[in-house]
C-alpha positions in Angstrom: 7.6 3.4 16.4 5.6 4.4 13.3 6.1 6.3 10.0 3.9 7.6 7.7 5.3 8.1 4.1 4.8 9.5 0.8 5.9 10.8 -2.3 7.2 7.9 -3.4 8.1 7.7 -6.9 5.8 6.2 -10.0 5.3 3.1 -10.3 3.0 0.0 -11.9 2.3 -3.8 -11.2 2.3 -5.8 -14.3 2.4 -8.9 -13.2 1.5 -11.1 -10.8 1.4 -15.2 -9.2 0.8 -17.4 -6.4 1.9 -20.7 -5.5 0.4 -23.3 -3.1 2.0 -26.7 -2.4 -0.4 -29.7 -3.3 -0.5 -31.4 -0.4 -3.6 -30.1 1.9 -3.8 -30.4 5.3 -7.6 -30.0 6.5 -9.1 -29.2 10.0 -10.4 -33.2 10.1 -6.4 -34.5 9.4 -5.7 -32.3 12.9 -9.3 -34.0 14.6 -7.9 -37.5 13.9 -4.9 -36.7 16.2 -5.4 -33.7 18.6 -7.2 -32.4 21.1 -9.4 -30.5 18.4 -12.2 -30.4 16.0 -13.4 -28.6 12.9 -16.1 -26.6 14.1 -13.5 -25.5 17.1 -11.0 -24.5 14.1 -13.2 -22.7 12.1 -15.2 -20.8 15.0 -11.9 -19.6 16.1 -9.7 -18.7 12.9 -11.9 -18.9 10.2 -9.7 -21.8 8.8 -10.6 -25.3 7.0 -7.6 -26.3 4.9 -4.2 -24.8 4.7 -1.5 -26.2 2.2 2.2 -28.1 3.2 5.2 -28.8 1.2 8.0 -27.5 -0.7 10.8 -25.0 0.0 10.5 -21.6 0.6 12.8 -20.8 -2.4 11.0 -23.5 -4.9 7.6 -21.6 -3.9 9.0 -18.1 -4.7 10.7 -20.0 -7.8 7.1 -20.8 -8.9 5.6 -17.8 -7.9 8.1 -15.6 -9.8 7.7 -17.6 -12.9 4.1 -16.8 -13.4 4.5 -13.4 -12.4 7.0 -12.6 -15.1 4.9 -14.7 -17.8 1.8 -12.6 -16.6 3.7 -9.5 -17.1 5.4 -10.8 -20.3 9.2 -9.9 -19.7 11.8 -11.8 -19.0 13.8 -12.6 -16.0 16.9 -11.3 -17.3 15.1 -7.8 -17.6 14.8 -7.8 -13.8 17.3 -5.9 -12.0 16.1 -6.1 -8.4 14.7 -9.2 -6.3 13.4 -8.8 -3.0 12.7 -11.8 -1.1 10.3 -11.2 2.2 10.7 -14.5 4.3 10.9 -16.0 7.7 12.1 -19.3 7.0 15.0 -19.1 4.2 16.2 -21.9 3.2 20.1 -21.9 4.9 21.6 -19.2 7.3 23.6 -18.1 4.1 23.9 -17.0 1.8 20.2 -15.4 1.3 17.3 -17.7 -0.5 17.1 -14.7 -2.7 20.9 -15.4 -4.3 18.6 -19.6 -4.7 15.5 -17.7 -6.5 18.2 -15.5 -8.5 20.0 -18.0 -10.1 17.5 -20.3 -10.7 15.5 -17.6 -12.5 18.2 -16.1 -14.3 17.7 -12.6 -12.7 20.5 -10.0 -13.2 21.3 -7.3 -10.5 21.0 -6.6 -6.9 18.8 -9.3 -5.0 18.3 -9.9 -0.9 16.0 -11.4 1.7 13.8 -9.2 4.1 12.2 -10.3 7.2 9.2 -8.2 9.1 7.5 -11.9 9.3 3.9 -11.4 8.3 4.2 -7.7 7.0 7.2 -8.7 5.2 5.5 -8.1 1.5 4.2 -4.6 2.3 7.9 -3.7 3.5 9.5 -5.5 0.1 7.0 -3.5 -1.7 7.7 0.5 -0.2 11.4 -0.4 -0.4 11.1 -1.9 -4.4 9.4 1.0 -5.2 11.4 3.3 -3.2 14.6 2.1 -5.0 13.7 3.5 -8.0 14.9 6.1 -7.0 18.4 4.8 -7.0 18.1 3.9 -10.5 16.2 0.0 -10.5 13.9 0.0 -13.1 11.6 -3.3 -12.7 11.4 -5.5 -9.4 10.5 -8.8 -8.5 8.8 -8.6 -4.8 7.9 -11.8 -3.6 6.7 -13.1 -0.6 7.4 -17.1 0.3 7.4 -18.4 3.6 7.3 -22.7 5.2 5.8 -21.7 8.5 5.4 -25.3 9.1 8.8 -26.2 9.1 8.5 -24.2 12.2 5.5 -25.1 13.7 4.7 -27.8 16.3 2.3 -30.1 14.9 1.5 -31.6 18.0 0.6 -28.4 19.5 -3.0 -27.8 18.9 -2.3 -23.8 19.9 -0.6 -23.5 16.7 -0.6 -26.3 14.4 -3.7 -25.7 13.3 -2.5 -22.1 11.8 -0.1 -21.8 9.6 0.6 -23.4 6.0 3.5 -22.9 3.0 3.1 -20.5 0.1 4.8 -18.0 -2.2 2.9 -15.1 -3.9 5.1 -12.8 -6.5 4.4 -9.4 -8.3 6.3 -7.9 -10.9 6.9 -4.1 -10.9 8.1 -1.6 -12.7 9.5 2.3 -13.1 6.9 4.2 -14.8 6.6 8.6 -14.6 2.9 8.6 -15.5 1.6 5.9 -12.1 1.2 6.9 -9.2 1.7 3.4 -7.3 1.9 3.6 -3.5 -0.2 6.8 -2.7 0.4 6.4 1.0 2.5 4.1 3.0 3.2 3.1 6.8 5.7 0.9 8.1 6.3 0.2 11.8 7.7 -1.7 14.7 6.8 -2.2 18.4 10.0 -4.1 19.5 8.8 -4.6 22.9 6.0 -7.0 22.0 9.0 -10.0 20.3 7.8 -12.1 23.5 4.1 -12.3 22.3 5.3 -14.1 19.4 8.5 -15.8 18.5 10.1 -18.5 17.1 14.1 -19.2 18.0 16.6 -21.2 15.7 16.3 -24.6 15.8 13.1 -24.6 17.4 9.0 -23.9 16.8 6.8 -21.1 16.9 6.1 -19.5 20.0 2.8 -17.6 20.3 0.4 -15.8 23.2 -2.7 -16.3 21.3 -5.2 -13.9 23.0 -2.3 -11.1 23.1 -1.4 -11.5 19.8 -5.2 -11.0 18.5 -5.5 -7.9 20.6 -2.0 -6.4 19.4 -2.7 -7.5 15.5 -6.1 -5.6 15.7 -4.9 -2.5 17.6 -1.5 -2.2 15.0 -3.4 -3.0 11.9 -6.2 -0.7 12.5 -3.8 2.4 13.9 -1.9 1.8 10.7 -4.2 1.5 8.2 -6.0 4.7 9.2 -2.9 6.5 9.4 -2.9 5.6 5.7 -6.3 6.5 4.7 -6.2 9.9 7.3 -2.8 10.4 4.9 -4.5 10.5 1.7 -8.0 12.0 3.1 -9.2 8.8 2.1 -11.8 7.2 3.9 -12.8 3.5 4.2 -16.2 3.3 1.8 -14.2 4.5 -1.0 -11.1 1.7 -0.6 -12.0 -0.7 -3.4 -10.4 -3.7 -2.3 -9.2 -4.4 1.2 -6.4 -6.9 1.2 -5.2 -7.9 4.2 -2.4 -10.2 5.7 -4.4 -13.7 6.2 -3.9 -14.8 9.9 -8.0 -15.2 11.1 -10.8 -14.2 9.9 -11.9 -12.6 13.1 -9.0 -10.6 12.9 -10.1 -9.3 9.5 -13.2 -8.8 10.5 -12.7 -6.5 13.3 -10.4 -4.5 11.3 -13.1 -4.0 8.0 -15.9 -3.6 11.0 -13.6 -0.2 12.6 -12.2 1.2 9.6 -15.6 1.1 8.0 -14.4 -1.1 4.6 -17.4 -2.5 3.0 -17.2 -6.3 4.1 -17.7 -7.8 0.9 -14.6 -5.8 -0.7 -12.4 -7.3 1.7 -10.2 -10.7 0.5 -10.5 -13.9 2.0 -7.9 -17.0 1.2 -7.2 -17.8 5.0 -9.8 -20.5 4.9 -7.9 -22.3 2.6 -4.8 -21.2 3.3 -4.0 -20.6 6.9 -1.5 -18.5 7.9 1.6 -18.5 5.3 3.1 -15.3 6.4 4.6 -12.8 4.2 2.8 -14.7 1.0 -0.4 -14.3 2.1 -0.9 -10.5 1.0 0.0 -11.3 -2.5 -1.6 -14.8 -2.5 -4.8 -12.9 -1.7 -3.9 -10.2 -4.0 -3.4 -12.5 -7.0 -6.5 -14.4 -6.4 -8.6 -10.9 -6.2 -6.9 -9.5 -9.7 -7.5 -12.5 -11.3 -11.0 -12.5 -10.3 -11.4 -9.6 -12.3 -12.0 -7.8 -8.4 -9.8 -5.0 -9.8 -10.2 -2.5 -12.2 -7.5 0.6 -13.3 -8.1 3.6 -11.1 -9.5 1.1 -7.9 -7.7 2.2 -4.6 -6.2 -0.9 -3.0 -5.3 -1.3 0.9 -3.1 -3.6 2.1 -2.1 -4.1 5.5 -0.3 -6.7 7.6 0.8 -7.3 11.0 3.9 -9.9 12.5 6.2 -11.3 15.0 8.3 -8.4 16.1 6.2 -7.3 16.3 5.8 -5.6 12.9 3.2 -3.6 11.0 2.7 -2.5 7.3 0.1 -0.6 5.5 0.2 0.7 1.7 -2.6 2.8 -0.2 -2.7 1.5 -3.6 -4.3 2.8 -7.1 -4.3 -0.2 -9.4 -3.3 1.1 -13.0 -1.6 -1.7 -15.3 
């Protein structure tokens, strides 16, 4: 099932942050003791390097941290936190109650898993809560995938990495955030890609590629279709970073300008529901983004979920 949305109310970004673990784990570290090799890796996923380490709430610690000294408030100013993980840190209480206290945040605070579209969905329901009276949100995506990953399997070892990427927004009248959003779930596709407590990843490849093309394709048209937007005039593409072939296809069918499209998942891998803002961060700070630019973002996950979100930047 799918929804398209709108009318949300107004909204700005005013900060934003990523954070990477220093330890990098490259396709020739996975050569040296699988079944594998670089040019196999790259061909494939588009991927060289990916990062491990740390916890998924000192990641979103970090993360947070330069997102509010970007924006240049204060933690205690933030009344809502929304965590979007797959890998907390216990079973309870949320990671998001960890990030809270250790920031100092005040107010309501909780974690939200739709796996790899997990940043989108934190982001519609930030900025939808406005409405209920939150005035400035910390939305912050921080996942471990390889806590949860086989790293003697080849399949997916060679994948996914750890990282944490935060924004910080706020209530405004005059900004028109989210211009269009869609948010959606296929639950009949869980078996394609899963990952059970206590134990690793679980993933059909090939049918996961087809399905992640398909969903974030339908979805992010539905977006554009919404807004009578069409693919040239998106600015910036930012998509959830699982393979660059996936991205490709996408940009290819929804007629994106290739080169406006962002690209960390060669040095990142696949760290879930951090890599839109990871990507996002690295685009803005670029200087890839000016006030006015219409931003997509889309994302696809275990579930298996989908997100898309129409954007127009304005700080």
């Amino acid at each position: 099932m799918s929804g398209l949305r709108q009318s949300l109310p107004g909204a700005t970004i005013t900060g934003w942050a990523a954070a990477l673990p220093d330890t990098v784990v490259t396709n020739a570290d996975f050569e040296a003791r699988l079944d594998t090799s670089d040019a196999w890796i790259v061909e494939r996923t588009g991927i060289r390097e990916r990062r491990f380490g740390g916890t998924t709430s000192t990641l979103a610690i970090e993360a947070c941290r330069g997102a509010l000294k970007r924006a240049g408030v204060e933690a205690g100013d933030v009344d809502l936190l929304i965590l979007a993980t797959t890998t907390p840190d216990k079973r309870v209480p949320a990671t998001s109650s960890i990030v809270h206290a250790e920031l100092g945040c005040r107010g309501a605070a909780f974690d939200l898993n739709a796996a790899c579209a997990g940043f989108v969905y934190a982001l519609v329901t930030a900025v939808s809560m406005f409405q209920a009276g939150f005035r400035r949100a910390l939305v912050v995506g921080s996942d471990t995938l390889s806590r949860i990953t086989d790293q003697d399997d080849r399949g997916t070892a060679v994948l996914f990495g750890d990282g944490a990427g935060a924004v910080v927004v706020e209530a405004t009248p005059d900004h028109e955030l989210i211009l269009s959003h869609d948010l959606g779930l296929d639950g009949s596709l869980l078996p394609i890609l899963y990952c059970n407590h206590a134990g690793y990843i679980q993933m059909e490849g090939r049918e996961v590629y087809r399905r992640a093309v398909r969903a974030t394709v339908e979805s992010a048209a539905r977006v554009l279709s919404g807004t009578g937007t069409s693919g040239a005039e998106v600015k910036l593409f930012v998509p959830h970073q699982a393979n660059r072939r996936i991205i490709d296809a996408v940009v290819d069918r929804l007629g994106i300008v290739p080169e406006r499209s962002v690209i960390v998942v060669d040095r990142t891998g696949n760290t879930s529901a951090s890599s839109v803002p990871i990507a996002l961060t690295e685009a803005v700070e670029a200087g890839r983004v000016e006030d006015g630019d219409l931003i997509l973002m889309s994302g696809f996950g275990a579930g298996m979920t989908w997100a898309s979100a129409l954007l127009r930047w304005g700080t």
